[in-house]
C-alpha positions as CSV (number, residue, x, y, z in Angstrom):
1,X,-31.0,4.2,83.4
2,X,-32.5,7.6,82.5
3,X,-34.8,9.6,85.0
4,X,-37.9,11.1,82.8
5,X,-41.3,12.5,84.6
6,X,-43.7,14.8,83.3
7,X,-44.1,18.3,85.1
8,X,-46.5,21.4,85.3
9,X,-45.5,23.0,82.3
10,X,-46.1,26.6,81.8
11,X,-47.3,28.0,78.2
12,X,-49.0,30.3,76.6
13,X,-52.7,31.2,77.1
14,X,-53.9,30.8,73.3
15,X,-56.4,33.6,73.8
16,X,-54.1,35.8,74.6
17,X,-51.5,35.6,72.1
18,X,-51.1,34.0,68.7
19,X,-49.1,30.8,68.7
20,X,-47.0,32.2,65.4
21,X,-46.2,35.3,66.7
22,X,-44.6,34.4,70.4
23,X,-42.3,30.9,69.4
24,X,-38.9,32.0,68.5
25,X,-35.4,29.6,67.7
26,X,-32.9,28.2,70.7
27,X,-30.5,31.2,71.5
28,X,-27.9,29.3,69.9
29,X,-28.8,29.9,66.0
30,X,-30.7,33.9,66.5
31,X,-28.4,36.4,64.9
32,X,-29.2,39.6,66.1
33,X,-31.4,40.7,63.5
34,X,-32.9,37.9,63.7
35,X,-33.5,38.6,67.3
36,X,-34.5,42.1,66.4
37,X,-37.0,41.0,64.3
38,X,-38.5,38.2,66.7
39,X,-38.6,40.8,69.6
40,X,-40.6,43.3,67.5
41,X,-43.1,40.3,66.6
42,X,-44.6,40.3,69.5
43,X,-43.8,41.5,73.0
44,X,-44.6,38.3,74.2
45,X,-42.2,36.6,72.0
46,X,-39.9,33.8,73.9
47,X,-37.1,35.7,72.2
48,X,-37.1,37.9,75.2
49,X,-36.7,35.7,78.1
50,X,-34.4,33.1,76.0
51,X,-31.9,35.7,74.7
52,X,-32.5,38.5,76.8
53,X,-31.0,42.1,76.8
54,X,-30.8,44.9,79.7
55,X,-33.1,47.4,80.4
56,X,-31.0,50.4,81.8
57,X,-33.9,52.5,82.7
58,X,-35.0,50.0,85.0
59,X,-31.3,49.0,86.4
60,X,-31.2,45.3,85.1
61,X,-29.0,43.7,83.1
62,X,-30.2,41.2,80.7
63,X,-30.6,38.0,82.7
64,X,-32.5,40.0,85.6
65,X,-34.2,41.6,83.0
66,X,-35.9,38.4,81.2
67,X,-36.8,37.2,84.7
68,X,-38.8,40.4,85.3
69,X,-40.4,40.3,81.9
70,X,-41.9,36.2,82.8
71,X,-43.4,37.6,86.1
72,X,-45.3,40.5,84.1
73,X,-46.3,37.7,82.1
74,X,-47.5,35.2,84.4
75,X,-49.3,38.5,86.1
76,X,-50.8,39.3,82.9
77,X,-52.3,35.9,82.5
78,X,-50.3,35.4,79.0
79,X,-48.6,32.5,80.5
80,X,-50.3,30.5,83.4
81,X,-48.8,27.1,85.1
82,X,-50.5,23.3,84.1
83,X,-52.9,22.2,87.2
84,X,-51.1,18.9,87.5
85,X,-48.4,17.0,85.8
86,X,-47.9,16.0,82.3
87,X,-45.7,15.3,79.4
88,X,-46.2,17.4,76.4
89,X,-45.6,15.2,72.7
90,X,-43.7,17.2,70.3
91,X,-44.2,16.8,66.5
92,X,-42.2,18.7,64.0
93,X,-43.4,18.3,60.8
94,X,-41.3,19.4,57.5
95,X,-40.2,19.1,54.4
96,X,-36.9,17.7,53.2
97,X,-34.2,19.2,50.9
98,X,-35.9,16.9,48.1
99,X,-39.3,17.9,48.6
100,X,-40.7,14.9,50.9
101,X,-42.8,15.3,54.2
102,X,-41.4,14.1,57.1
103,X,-41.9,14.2,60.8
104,X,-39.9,14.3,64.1
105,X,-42.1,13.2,66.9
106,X,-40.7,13.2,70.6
107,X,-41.7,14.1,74.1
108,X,-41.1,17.1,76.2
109,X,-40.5,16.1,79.9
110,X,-37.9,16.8,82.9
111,X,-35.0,14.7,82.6
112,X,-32.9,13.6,85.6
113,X,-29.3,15.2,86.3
114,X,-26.2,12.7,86.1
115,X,-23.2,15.1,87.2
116,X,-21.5,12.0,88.0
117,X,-21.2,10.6,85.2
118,X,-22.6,7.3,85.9
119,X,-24.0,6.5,82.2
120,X,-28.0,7.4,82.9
121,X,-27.5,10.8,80.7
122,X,-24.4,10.5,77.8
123,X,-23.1,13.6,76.4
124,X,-21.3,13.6,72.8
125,X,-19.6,17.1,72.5
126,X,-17.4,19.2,74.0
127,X,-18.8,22.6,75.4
128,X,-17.3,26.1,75.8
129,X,-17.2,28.1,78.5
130,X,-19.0,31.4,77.4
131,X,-22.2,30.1,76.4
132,X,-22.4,28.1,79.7
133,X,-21.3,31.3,81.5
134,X,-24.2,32.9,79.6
135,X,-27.1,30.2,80.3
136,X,-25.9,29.8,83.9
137,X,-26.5,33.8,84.6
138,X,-30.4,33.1,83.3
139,X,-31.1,30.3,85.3
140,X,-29.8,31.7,88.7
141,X,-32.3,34.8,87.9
142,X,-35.1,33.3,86.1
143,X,-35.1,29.7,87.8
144,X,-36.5,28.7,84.6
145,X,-35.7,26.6,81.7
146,X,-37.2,28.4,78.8
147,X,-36.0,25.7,75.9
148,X,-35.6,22.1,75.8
149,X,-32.1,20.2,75.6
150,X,-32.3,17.8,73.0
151,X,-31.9,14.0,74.4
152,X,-32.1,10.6,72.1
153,X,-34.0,7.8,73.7
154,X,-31.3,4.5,73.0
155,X,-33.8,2.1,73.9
156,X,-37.2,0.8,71.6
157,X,-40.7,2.2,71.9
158,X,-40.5,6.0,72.7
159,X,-41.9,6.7,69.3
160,X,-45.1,4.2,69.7
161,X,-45.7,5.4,72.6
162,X,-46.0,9.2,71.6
163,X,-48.2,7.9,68.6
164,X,-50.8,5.8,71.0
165,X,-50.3,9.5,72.9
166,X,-51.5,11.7,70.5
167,X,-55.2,10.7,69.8
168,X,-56.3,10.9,73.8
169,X,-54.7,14.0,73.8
170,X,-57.4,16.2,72.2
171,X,-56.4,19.2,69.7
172,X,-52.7,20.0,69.4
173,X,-51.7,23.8,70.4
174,X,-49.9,24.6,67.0
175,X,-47.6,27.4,65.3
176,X,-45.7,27.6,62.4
177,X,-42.7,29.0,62.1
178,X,-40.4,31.3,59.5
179,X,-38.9,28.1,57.6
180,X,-42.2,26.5,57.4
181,X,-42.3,24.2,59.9
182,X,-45.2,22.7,61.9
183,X,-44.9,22.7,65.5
184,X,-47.2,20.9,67.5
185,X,-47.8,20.1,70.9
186,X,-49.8,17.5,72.3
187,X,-50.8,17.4,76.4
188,X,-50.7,13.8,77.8
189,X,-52.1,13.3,81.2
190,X,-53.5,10.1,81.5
191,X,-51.7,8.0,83.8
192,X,-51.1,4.6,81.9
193,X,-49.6,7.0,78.9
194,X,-47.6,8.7,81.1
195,X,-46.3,5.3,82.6
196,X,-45.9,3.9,79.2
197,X,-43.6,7.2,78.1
198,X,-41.8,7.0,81.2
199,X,-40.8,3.3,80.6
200,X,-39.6,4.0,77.2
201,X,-37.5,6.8,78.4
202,X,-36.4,4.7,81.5
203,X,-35.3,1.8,80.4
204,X,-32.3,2.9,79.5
205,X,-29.6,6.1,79.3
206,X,-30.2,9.3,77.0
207,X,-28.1,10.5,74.6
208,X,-27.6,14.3,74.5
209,X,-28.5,15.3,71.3
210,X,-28.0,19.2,71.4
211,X,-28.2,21.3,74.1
212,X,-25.3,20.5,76.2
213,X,-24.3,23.4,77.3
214,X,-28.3,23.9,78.5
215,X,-27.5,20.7,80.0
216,X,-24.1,21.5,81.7
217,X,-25.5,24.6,83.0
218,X,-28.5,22.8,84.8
219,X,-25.9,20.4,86.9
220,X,-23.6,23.6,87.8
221,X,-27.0,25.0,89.0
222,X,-27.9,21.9,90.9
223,X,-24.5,21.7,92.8
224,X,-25.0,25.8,93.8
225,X,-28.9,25.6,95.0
226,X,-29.3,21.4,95.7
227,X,-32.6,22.5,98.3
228,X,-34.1,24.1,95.1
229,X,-37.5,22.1,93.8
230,X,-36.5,21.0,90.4
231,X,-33.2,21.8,89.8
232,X,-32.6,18.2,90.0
233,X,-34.1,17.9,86.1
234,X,-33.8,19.9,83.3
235,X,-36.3,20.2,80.3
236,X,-36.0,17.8,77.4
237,X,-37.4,17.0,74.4
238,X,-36.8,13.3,74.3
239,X,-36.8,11.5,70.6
240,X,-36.4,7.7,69.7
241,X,-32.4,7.1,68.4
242,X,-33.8,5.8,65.0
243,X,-33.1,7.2,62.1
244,X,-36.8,7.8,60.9
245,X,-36.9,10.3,63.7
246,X,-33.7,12.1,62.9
247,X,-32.6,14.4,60.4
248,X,-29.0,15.0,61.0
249,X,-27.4,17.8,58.8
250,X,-23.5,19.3,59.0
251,X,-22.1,22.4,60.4
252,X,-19.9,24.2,58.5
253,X,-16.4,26.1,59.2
254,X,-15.7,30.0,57.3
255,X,-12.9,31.8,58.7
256,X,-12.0,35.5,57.9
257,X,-8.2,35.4,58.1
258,X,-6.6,32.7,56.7
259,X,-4.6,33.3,53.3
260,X,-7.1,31.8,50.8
261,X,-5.0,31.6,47.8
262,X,-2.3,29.5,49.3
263,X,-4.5,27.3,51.2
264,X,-5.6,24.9,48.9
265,X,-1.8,24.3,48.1
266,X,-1.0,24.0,51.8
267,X,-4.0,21.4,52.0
268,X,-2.0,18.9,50.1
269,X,-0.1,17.8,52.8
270,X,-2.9,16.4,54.7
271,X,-5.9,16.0,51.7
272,X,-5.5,14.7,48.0
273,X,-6.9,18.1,46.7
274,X,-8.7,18.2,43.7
275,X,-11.2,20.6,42.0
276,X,-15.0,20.5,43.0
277,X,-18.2,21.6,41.5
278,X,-18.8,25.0,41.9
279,X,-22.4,24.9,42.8
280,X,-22.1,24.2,46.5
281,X,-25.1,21.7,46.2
282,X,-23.6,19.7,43.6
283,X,-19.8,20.2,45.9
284,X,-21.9,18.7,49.2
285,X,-23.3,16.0,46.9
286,X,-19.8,15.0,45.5
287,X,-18.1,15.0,49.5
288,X,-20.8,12.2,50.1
289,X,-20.0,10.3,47.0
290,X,-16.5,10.6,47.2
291,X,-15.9,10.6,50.9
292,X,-14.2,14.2,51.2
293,X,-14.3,17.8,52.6
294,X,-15.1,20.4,50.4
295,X,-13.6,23.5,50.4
296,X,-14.6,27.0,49.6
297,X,-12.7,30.1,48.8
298,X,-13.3,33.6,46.2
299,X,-11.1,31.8,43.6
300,X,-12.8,28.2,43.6
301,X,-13.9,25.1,45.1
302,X,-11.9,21.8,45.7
303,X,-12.7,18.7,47.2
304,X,-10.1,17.8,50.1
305,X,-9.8,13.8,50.4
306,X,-8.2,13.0,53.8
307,X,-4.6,11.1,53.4
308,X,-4.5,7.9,55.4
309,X,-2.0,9.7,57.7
310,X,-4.1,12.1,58.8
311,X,-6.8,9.5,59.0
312,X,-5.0,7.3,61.2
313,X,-3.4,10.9,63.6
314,X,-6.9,12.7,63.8
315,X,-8.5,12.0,67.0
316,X,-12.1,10.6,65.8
317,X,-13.7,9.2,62.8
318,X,-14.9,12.9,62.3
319,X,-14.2,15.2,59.6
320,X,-14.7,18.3,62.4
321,X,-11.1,16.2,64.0
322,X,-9.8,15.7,61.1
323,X,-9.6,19.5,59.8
324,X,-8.9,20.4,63.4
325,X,-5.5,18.2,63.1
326,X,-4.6,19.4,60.1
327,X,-5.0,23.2,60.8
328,X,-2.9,23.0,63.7
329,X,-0.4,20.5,62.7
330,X,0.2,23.2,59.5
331,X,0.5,26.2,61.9
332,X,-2.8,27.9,59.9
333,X,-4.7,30.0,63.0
334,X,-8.0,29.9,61.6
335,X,-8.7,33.2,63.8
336,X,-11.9,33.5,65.4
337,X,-14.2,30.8,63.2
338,X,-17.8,30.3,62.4
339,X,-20.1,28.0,62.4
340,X,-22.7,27.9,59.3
341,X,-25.1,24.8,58.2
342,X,-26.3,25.2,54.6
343,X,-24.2,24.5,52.0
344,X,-25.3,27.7,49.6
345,X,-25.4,30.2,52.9
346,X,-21.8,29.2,53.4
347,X,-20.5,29.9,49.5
348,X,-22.6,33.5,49.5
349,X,-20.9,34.4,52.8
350,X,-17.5,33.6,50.8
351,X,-18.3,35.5,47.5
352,X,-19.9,38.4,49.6
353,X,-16.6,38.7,51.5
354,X,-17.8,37.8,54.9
355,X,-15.6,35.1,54.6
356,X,-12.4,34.8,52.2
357,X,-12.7,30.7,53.1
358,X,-14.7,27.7,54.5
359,X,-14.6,24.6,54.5
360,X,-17.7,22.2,54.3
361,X,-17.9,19.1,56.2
362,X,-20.1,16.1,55.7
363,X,-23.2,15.3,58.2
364,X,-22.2,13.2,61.1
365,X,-23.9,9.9,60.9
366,X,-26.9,8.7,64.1
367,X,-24.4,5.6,64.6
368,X,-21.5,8.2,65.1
369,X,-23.0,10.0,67.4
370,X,-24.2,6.5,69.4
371,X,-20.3,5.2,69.3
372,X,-19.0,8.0,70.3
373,X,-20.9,8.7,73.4
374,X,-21.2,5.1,74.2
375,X,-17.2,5.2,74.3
376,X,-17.2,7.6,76.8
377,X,-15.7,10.2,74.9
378,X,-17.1,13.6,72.9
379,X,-16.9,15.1,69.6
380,X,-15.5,18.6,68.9
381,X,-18.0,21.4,69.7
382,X,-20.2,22.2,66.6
383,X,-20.3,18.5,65.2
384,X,-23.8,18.1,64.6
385,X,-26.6,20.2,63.6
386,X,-30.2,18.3,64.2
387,X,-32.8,19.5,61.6
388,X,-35.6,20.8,62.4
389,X,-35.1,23.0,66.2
390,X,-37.5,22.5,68.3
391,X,-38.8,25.8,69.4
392,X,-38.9,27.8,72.7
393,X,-42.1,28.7,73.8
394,X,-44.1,25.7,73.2
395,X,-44.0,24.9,77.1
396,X,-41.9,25.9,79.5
397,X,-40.4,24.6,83.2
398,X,-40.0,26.5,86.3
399,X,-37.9,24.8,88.8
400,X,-40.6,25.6,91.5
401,X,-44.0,26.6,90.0
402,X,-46.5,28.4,92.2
C-alpha cells in the first residue's frame, strides 16, 4: 500500500509576486525559447530553479546555481515555508480539443519511496539515463523537489475526498498559464480531511503517471543521503485512476534522417499501407477509427495498419512497440528522434523541414497503462503524454525545511 502525508510546503508569497508571472512547465516539455522567455517573465519564475543554467561570474554551474537563487529567495521573503503540515488540492481546469470544460482535480502531497519494488509505488515506462543524470545533480544541491511526479490513486475515493476538501479550504491561490489553463491550489489542514486523503491514497499502490525519472532520481538520492529528513518521499500530485480525471493524449515520433521517399514502401512489410487524409486532424481521427499509425512525410500522408505478424512479435499492445519492432527489424536507424504531441505541430515541423518524417501514434488508453504496470512490466519511454501539466511553482518540498 502507498505511503502519502502532507508536508510544509513552500510557495510563493502572493504579495510579492504575481501568481501568472512565476509558474512555469516541468523541465521535460521547455524548449529553450521557451525557457528564455519564462526566465525573462519574471526573475522569480520556477523556470530558474527547475531548469537551471550556470552563472560563471559567480563560479556555479547550473545545479549549484538554482540552489543559490531559492536561498536569495527564501531570504527575500518571495517564498516562505508552511507553519505546519498540509496537503495542497490541485485543480486544473481546461478546455478540450472539442470545446468542452473539464477538470483534473488531485492532491499534492509526499509520497513514500519503494526502491524495492515491493508493489506500494508501480512504474509504467522505461527511463533514460541523461535526464536522471540531470535531475539527480539538482537534488544533491538544491535538496529540493521543485515539481511534482505525477502518481494515479488505483483505489476509489481520492477524488471525493479532494471535492469535500475544497470548500474548508478558503480561497484558492490561482494562475493561469500560456495555453489557458486554470491552476489552482487549495490548502487543506484540517485533520479529519487530511486522514480522509490519506486513506484514499493509502489504501492501496500508486501508479506513476509521469515523472519517473523525478521519481527514479529521488530513490538514487535516498540510497546516497538515507540520514537526510525527507528524502524518504518525493512530491506528488496524486489523481484518482478514473477516466473523468484523465486526459490521456499521444506522443509523437519525427526523425531527421531516415529516407522519406522510400519509407512508406519499406513500411509494407510490417503495416498494410494505405493513403491518409492530409489534414493531420482528420489523419489522427482516421488512426482511431481504423485502428492504425499514421504516417507523415514532405510527399504525403498514409495510414500504417499493423500486420498480424508484427502484432503478434512486438513486445506490448503499444503502437510505441510496435514501430520500435519494425524499425529495427527493417534495419531503418531512425537517428536521434523526437518526441512531439499535437498532431498539426508534428506535420508543420515536416513541411517546414525540421523533420523529413514522423510518424503519429494513437493515445495510450488509462486501462493500458493499469495492465501494464499491474504486470510488472513498463512501456517504452515517451508512451504517454497526460494533458494538462501540472505546473512547477504552485508549492514546493524541501527535504528538510527550516
Amino acid at each position: 500500500m502507498a505511503r502519502f502525508e502532507p508536508f510544509r510546503g513552500t510557495t510563493y508569497d502572493p504579495d510579492r509576486v504575481v501568481a501568472d508571472d512565476v509558474i512555469a512547465p516541468p523541465y521535460d516539455v521547455v524548449s529553450a525559447a521557451s525557457r528564455q522567455q519564462l526566465a525573462t517573465r519574471s526573475p522569480y519564475n520556477a523556470i530558474h530553479v527547475e531548469l537551471p543554467v550556470p552563472d560563471p561570474d559567480a563560479g556555479r554551474d547550473a545545479y549549484e546555481n538554482a540552489a543559490s537563487i531559492f536561498d536569495r529567495w527564501h531570504a527575500e521573503g518571495t517564498v516562505r515555508v508552511g507553519e505546519r503540515p498540509a496537503y495542497y488540492v490541485y485543480r486544473m481546469t481546461f478546455r478540450e480539443e472539442d470545446g468542452s470544460l473539464r477538470a483534473t482535480t488531485g492532491v499534492l502531497g509526499a509520497l513514500g519511496l519503494d526502491p524495492d519494488h515491493r508493489g506500494d509505488v508501480l512504474p509504467h515506462e522505461q527511463t533514460t539515463s541523461k535526464d536522471k543524470h540531470d535531475r539527480l545533480s539538482l537534488l544533491r544541491s538544491a535538496r529540493t523537489n521543485f515539481s511534482p511526479i505525477w502518481g494515479l490513486a488505483v483505489g476509489d475515493g481520492l477524488s471525493s475526498a479532494c471535492v469535500a476538501a475544497i470548500p474548508d479550504a478558503g480561497e484558492p491561490w490561482s494562475a493561469t498559464d500560456d495555453s489557458g489553463v486554470l491552476h489552482e491550489r487549495f490548502t487543506v489542514t484540517d485533520p479529519d480531511l487530511i486522514g480522509r486523503i490519506s486513506a484514499a491514497v493509502g489504501g492501496a499502490p500508486v501508479l506513476i503517471a509521469d515523472g519517473h525519472h523525478r521519481y527514479e532520481t529521488a530513490c538514487t538520492y535516498w540510497s546516497e543521503n538515507p540520514s537526510v529528513p525527507g528524502s524518504d518521499l518525493v512530491l506528488a500530485l496524486v489523481v484518482e485512476l478514473a477516466e473523468e480525471q484523465l486526459a490521456v493524449q499521444a506522443i509523437h515520433r519525427l526523425w531527421s534522417n531516415v529516407d522519406d521517399r522510400a519509407l512508406p514502401q519499406l513500411l509494407t512489410r510490417h503495416f498494410e499501407v494505405t493513403e491518409g487524409p492530409a489534414d493531420p486532424i482528420a489523419l489522427r481521427d482516421t488512426m482511431g477509427e481504423v485502428g492504425a499509425l499514421g504516417l507523415i512525410t514532405r510527399s504525403g500522408s498514409w495510414l500504417l495498419r499493423p500486420t498480424e505478424a508484427l502484432e503478434a512479435a512486438a513486445p506490448d499492445d503499444l503502437d510505441s512497440s510496435r514501430l520500435a519492432f519494425a524499425l529495427q527489424d527493417l534495419g531503418i536507424d531512425p537517428g536521434a528522434v523526437t518526441f512531439q504531441h499535437g498532431a498539426t505541430i508534428v506535420r508543420d515541423a515536416v513541411l517546414s523541414g525540421e523533420a523529413n518524417a514522423a510518424v503519429l501514434l494513437r493515445p495510450v488508453s488509462i486501462a493500458q497503462i493499469a495492465r501494464t504496470a499491474r504486470g510488472g512490466s513498463r512501456m517504452p519511454p515517451k508512451s504517454t503524454f497526460f494533458h494538462p501539466k501540472p505546473r512547477t511553482g504552485v508549492v514546493f518540498r524541501e527535504l528538510d525545511p527550516s
